[in-house]
N, C-alpha and C positions, 0 to 999 in steps of 0.2 A: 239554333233550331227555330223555324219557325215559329211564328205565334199563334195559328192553326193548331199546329198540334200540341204544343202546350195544353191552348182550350179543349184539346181534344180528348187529352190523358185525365187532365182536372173533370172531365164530363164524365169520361167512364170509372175513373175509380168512384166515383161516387155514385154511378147509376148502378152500377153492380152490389150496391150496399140494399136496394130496395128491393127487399124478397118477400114475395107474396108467400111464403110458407111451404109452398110444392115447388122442388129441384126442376123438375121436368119440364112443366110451366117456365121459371124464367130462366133455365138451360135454351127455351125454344123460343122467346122471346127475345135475347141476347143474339142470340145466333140472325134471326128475321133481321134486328136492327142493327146487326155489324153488315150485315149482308144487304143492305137498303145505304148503308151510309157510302159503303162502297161503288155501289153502283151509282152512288147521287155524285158522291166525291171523288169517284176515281182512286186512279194508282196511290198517289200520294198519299192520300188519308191510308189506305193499307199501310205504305211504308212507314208510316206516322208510328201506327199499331206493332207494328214487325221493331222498333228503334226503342221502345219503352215498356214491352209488354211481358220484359223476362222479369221487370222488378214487383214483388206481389208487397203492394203496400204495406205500411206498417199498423195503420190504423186496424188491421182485419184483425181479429182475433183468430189466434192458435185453432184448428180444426173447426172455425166455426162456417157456417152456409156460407156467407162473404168470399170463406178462403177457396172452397169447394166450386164454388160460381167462376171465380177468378181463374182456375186451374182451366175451367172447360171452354171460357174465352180463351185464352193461349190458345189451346186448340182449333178452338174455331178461326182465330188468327192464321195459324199453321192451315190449316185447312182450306180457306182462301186463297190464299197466299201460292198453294197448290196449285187449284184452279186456271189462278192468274197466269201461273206457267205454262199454264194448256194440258194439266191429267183432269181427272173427272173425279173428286174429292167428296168426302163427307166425314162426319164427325162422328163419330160412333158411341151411341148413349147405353145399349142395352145392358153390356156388361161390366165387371169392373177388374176382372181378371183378363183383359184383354189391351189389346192398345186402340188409343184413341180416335186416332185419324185412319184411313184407310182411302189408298188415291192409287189409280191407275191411270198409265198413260198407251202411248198408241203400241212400244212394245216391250214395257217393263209395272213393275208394278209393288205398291211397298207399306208399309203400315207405318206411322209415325204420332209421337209425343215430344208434347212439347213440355219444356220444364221452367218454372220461374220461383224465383226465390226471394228472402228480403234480405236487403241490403247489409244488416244487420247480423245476419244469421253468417257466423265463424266456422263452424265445424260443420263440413259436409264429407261422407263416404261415398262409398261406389255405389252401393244400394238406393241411394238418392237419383240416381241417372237409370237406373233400370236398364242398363244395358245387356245384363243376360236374357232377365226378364221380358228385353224384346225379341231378344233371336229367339224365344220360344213362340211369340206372339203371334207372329209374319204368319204362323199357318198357310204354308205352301206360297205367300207372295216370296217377289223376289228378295227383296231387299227391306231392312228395318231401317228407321230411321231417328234420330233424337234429338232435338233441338234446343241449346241452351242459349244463355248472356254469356258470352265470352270471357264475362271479368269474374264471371263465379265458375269457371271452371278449373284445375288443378293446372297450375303454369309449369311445374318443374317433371314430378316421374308421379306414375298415377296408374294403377291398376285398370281403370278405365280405360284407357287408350291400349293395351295392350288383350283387355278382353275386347273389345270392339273390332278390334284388327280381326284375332283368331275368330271369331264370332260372326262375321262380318254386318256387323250394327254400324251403320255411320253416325259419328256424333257431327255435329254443326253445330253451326251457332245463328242467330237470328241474324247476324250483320252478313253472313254470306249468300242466305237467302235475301235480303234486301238486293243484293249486287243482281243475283240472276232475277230478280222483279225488276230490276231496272233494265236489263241486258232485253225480259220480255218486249217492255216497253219500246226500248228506240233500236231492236230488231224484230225478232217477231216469236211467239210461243212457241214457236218449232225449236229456234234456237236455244231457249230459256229450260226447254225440257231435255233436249238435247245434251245440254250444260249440266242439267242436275243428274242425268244416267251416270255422264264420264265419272261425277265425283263421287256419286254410290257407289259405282264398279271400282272406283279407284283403291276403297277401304282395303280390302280383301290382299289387296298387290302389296300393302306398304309390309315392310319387315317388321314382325311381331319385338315390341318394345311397349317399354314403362314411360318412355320419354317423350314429353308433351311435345318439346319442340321439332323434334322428329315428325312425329301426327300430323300438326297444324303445316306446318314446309312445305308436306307433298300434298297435304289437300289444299294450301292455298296456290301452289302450283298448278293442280291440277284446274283451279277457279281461274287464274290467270290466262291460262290456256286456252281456255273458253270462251273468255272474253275478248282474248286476240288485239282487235285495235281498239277494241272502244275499254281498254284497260282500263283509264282514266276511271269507269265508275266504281271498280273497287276503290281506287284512292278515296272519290268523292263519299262513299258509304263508310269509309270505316272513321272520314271525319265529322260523318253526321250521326253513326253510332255511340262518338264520344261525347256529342252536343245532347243524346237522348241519355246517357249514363247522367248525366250534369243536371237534365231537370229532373228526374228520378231520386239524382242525392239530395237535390235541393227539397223535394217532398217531403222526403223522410228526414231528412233534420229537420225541418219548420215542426213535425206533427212531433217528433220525438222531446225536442226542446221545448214546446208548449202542453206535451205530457210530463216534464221534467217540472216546469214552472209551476203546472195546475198540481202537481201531488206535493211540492215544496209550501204549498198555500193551505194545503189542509188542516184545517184541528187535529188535535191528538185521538178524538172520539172517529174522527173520518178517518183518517190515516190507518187507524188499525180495522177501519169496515172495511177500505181499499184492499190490505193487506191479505183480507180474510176470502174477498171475492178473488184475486188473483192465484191465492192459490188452491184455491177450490174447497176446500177446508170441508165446509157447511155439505158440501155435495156428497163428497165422495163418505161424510158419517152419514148422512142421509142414507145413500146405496148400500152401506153396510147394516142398516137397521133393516133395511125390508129383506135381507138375504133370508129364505128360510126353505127346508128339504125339498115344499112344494107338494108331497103325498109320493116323490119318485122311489122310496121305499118301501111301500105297501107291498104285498102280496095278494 
């Protein structure tokens, strides 16, 4: 992988960390400077972000602002990334019962989330992909859409792919959107948008199943397809999505082995302060002390 986007990935998990205290503010903020970096840096820097940006660091803490921040760059990732293909994209902040992105192109049109997870994290269900959740969402657009890391999603038989079929939700993954960003590039956003219809429409066609490898077959078929002769750039994407899985592990081992090292070093007086902060202990009797009726009984 480049050395650009190494520096690029080390820039933003960390610039995502500095929250002025209101969502809204640096939701709009983050967005402004993914969208100024882009246009300073071009394609590549996008594809940089599209290669690394399913993994949500491990330093973030569980539900905190950090993680909540991180979620809405994906998006804005996705949402670019849109753009670039030639729909007319935006991010959508107002609600939380709704989906994310929402892009239209010249004659189709679709709502889309992106999902990113940490590396770490073993047990994931179907409820994690929102798949039904999004054929509700679409409200009257054509198509839903879902965007995951290929290496965290169910490789064998998976309710997912079988609700998304009947449902018609397309799952993806970030490395297929990189190919049609590249497909934009050295043809033209006609073609790029073109390319993302065939494999939306395509969902709906494949024979309802559990089975992963079924799923991925016909939609990388149908990406294949698309690509025609400049094939060659799936090959080249799917071995520079492996180069961005690789600095991603490499992050998250260094942070986790030097939180393994720094708790292995503590006193016994620290150790159990650690122990108390983690698992929230102090908070959640805290919350239970101020429970009280309120006056909701009076008459």
């Amino acid at each position: 992988m480049r050395r650009e986007a190494k520096k690029r990935r080390v820039y933003w998990v960390a610039e995502l960390e500095k929250l002025s205290g209101s969502f809204g503010d640096d939701s709009a903020k983050m967005i402004t400077e993914l969208q100024g970096e882009v246009a300073s840096d071009g394609m590549d820097a996008l594809a940089d972000h599209l290669r690394v940006c399913g993994a949500m660091p491990e330093q973030y803490g569980h539900d905190s602002s950090a993680e909540k921040l991180y979620s809405k760059y994906t998006d804005a990732v996705i949402s670019e990334t849109l753009a670039a293909l030639g729909l007319k994209s935006a991010v959508i902040t107002a609600r939380a019962d709704a989906a994310d992105v929402q892009a239209r192109a010249r004659n189709y049109s679709l709502v889309a989330d992106a999902k990113a997870f940490r590396l770490s994290r073993t047990a994931k269900n179907q409820k994690d992909f929102k798949v039904q959740a999004m054929d509700g969402w679409r409200n009257g657009l054509d198509y839903a859409l879902v965007i995951c890391p290929i290496y965290q999603l169910p490789g064998k038989m998976s309710q997912i792919y079988q609700q998304a079929i009947a449902r018609n939700v397309c799952v993806l993954s970030y490395c297929h959107l990189a190919a049609l960003l590249a497909l934009s590039q050295k043809r033209s956003q006609k073609y790029a948008e073109a390319g993302l219809h065939k494999i939306l429409s395509s969902v709906s066609e494949l024979h309802p199943s559990k089975n992963a490898i079924d799923y991925w077959t016909g939609i990388n078929r149908v990406l294949v397809s698309v690509l025609a002769k400049d094939v060659d750039l799936w090959t080249e994407e799917k071995r520079a999505s492996l180069a961005g899985l690789q600095v991603v592990k490499d992050e998250a081992l260094i942070y986790l082995r030097s939180e393994r090292n720094r708790l292995l070093g503590l006193s016994h007086k620290d150790a159990l302060a650690e122990l108390l902060r983690a698992t929230g202990l102090d908070s959640r009797i805290a919350q239970i002390g101020r429970l009280q009726h309120g006056g909701l009984l009076g008459v």
